[in-house]
C-alpha positions in Angstrom: -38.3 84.9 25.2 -41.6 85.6 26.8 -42.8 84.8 30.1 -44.7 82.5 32.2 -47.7 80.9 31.7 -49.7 78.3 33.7 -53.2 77.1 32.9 -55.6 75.3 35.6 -57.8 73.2 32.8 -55.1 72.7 30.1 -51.8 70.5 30.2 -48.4 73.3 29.1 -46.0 70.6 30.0 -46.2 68.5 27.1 -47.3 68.6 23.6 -50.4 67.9 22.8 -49.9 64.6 20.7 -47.6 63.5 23.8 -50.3 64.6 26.0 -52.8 62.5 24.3 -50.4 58.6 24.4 -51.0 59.3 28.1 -54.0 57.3 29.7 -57.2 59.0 30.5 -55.7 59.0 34.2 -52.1 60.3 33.5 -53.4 63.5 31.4 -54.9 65.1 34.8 -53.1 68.3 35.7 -51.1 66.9 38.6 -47.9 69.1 40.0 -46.3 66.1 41.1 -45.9 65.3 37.4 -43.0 63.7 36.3 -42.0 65.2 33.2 -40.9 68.4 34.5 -38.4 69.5 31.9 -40.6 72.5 31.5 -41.9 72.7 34.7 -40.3 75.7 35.7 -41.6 75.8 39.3 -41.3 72.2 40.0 -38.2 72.5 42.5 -40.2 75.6 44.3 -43.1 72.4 45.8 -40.2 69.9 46.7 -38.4 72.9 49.6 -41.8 72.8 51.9 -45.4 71.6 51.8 -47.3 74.3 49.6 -51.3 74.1 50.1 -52.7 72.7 47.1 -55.0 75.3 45.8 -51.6 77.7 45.7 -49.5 75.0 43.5 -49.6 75.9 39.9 -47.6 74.4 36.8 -45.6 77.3 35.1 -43.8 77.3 31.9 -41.4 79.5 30.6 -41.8 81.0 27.0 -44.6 82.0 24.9 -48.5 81.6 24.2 -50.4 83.2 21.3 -54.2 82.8 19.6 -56.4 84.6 17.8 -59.1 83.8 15.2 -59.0 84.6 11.8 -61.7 84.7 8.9 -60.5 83.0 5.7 -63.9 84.1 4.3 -66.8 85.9 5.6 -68.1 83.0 6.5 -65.6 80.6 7.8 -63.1 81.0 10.5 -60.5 79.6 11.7 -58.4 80.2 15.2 -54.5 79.9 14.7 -52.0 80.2 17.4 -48.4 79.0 19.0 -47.1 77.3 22.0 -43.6 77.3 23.0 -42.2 76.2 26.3 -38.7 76.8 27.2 -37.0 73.9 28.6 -35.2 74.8 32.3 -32.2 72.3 32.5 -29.9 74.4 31.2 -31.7 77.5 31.4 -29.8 81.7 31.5 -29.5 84.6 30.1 -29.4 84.2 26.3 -25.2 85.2 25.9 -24.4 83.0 29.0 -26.3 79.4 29.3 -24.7 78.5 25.6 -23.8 75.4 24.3 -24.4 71.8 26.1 -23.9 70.4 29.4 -23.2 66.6 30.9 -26.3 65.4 30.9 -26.7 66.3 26.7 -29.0 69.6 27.1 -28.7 72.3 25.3 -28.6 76.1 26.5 -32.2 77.8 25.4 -34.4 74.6 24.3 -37.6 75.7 22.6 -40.2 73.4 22.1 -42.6 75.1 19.9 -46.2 74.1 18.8 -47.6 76.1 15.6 -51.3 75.1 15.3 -54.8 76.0 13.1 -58.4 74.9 14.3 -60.8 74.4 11.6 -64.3 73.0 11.7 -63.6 71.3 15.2 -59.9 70.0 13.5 -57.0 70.6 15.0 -53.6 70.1 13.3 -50.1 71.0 14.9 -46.6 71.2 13.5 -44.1 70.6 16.4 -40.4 72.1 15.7 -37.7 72.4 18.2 -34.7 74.7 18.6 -31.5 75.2 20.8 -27.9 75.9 21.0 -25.3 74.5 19.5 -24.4 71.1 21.2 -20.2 71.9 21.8 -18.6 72.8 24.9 -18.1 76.7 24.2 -18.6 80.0 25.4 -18.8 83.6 24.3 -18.6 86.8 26.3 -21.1 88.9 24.8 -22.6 89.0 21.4 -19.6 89.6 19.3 -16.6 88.1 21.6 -14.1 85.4 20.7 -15.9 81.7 20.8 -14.2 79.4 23.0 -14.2 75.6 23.5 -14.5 74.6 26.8 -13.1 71.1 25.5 -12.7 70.0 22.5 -15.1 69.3 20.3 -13.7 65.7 19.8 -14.1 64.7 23.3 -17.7 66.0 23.0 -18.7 63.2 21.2 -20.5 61.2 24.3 -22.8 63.7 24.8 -23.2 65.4 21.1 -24.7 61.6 21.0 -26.4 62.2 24.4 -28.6 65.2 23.1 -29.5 63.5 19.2 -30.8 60.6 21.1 -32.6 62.2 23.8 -34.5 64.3 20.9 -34.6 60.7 18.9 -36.5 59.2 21.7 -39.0 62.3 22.1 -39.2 63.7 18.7 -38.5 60.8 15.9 -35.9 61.1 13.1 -33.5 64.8 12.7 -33.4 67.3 10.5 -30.7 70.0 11.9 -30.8 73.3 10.2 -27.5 75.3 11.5 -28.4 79.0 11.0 -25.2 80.2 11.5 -22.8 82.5 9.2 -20.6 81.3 7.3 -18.5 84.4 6.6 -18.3 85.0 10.5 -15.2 83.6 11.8 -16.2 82.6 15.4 -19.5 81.5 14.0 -17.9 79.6 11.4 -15.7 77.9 14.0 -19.1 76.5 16.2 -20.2 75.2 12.5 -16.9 73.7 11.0 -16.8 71.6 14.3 -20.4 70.3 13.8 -20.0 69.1 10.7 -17.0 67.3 11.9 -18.7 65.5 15.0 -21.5 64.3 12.1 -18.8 62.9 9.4 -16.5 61.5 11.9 -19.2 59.7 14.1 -21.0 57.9 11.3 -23.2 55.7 14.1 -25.5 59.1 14.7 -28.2 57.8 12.7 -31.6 59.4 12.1 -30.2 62.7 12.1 -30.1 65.2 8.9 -27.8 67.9 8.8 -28.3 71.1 6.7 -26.5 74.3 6.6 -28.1 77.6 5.6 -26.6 80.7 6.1 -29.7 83.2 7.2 -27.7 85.9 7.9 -26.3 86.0 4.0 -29.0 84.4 2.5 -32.5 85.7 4.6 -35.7 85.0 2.9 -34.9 86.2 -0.7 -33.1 82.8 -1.0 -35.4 80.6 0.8 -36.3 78.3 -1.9 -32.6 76.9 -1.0 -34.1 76.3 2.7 -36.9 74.6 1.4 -35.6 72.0 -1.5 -33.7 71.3 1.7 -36.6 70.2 4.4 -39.5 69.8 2.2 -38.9 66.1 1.7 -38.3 65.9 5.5 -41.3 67.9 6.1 -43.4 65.9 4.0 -42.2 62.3 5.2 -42.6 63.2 8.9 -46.3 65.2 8.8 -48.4 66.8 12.0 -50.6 65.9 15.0 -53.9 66.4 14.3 -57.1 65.4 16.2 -60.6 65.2 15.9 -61.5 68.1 19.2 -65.3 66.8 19.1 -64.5 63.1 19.2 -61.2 63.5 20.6 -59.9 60.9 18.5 -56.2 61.4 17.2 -56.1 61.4 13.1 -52.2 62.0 12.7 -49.2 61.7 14.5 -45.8 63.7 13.7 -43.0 61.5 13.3 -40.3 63.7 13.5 -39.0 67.3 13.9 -37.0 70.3 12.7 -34.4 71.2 14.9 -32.5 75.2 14.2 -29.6 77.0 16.1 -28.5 80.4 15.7 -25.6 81.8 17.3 -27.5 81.8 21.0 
C-alpha cells in the first residue's frame, strides 16, 4: 500500500486524538520518540549519529486531501491517513498471520477525516491479518498452520488486548469467504479461539462474506456495526481553539485473506 511519507510541522506517528492526550511538551516532533510502531526509519538513527537536520520521521502507507464544495458557497476539505505498522511488516503474500509478540502481518491504522468551519472530526478504523500461526504460498496455495490454532491462544489474547489498550472495545469484521476452502479454514479457527476462550472480553465478532455478498448486500454489514458505530463515535476538535469536543472509544477492526 502506498509509500512513505514524513512531515517536518505535523505528527504521522500517532493519531491525532492520541496526539492530542500528550502534553504540550510530548507532541513536539522528536525522532527519538518512543512510539515507534510506525516509525519506519527509527532503527536507521540508532546504527550511527545522523546530523539532525537530516533525521526525518517516515511512515509507511498512504496520505490523501482535497477540498470539496458541498454548495457554492461552503466547502469542506476531506482526506485519509493511514500508517502501516512495521513490526511485522513484508510483502503482502509473505508477512501473514501473527507473530510472538501478538502483531499482526500488514497493520493499517487508518484515519478518515472532514474539516468544516474550522471542525475537525475523524473516524479511526484498523485492519490486519488474521491473528493464527499460518502461511500461504501465493495467492491461491494451500493454508497452512504453523501451530495450531489452540496453542495460539496466548497471543490471539496478546493482539485483542494490545488493540484494547490503544483502541477501546472490538468489533472484528472477518472478510473472508465462506465458500473458499482454505479461507474457510483461517475463519472456522477464529471463531473457535472466540467461543472456546470466553475471558476475551470487549471484543465483537462478525462475519461477512464480501467476496459473495459485495456491496449489493451491505445493509447485512451494517445492522451489524451500526450499533457499534454509534456507541463508540469520532475524535473531533475545535482547530481554532484547539480544544478536543469528542473522543472515539473504540474501533473497527477487518481482515481479508492478506
Amino acid at each position: 500500500m502506498g509509500g512513505f511519507y514524513f512531515s517536518h510541522k505535523y505528527n504521522l506517528l500517532m493519531s491525532r486524538q492520541r496526539f492530542m492526550k500528550l502534553d504540550p511538551e510530548e507532541r513536539k516532533i522528536d525522532w527519538k520518540m518512543t512510539e515507534d510502531e510506525y516509525y519506519w526509519n527509527f532503527n536507521m538513527y540508532k546504527v550511527k549519529d545522523v546530523p539532525q537536520k537530516w533525521r526525518l520521521i517516515c511512515i509507511q502507507g498512504y496520505f490523501f486531501v482535497e477540498d470539496q464544495n458541498l454548495t457554492p458557497d461552503i466547502k469542506v476539505k476531506i482526506g485519509v491517513i493511514s500508517r502501516r505498522q512495521y513490526k511485522r511488516g513484508g510483502t503482502r503474500l509473505n508477512a501473514r498471520g501473527i507473530d510472538d509478540e501478538g502483531f499482526v502481518g500488514n497493520f493499517v491504522e487508518t484515519e478518515s477525516f472532514y474539516i468544516l468551519n474550522n471542525k475537525l472530526c475523524i473516524f479511526t478504523q484498523i485492519r490486519g491479518s488474521i491473528p493464527l500461526f499460518w502461511k500461504q504460498e501465493g495467492l491461491k496455495g494451500i493454508v497452512k498452520f504453523k501451530r495450531d490454532p489452540q496453542n495460539t491462544v496466548g497471543v490471539f489474547k496478546k493482539h485483542f488486548n494490545y488493540c484494547k489498550e490503544k483502541y477501546g472495545q472490538i468489533l472484528m469484521i472477518n472478510l473472508l469467504k465462506e465458500k473458499s476452502e482454505r479461507e474457510q479454514l483461517l475463519s472456522i479457527n477464529v471463531k473457535l479461539l472466540f467461543d472456546s476462550n470466553k475471558d476475551i472480553k470487549g471484543v465483537t465478532y462478525f462475519h461477512y462474506d464480501f467476496h459473495q455478498q459485495g456491496i449489493k448486500n451491505l445493509r447485512k454489514i451494517m445492522e451489524g456495526s451500526d450499533k457499534f458505530i454509534d456507541s463508540i463515535g469520532y475524535y473531533s476538535e475545535n482547530l481554532e481553539t484547539q480544544t478536543v469536543l469528542t473522543n472515539q472509544n473504540g474501533v473497527v477492526r477487518t481482515n481479508c485473506m492478506d
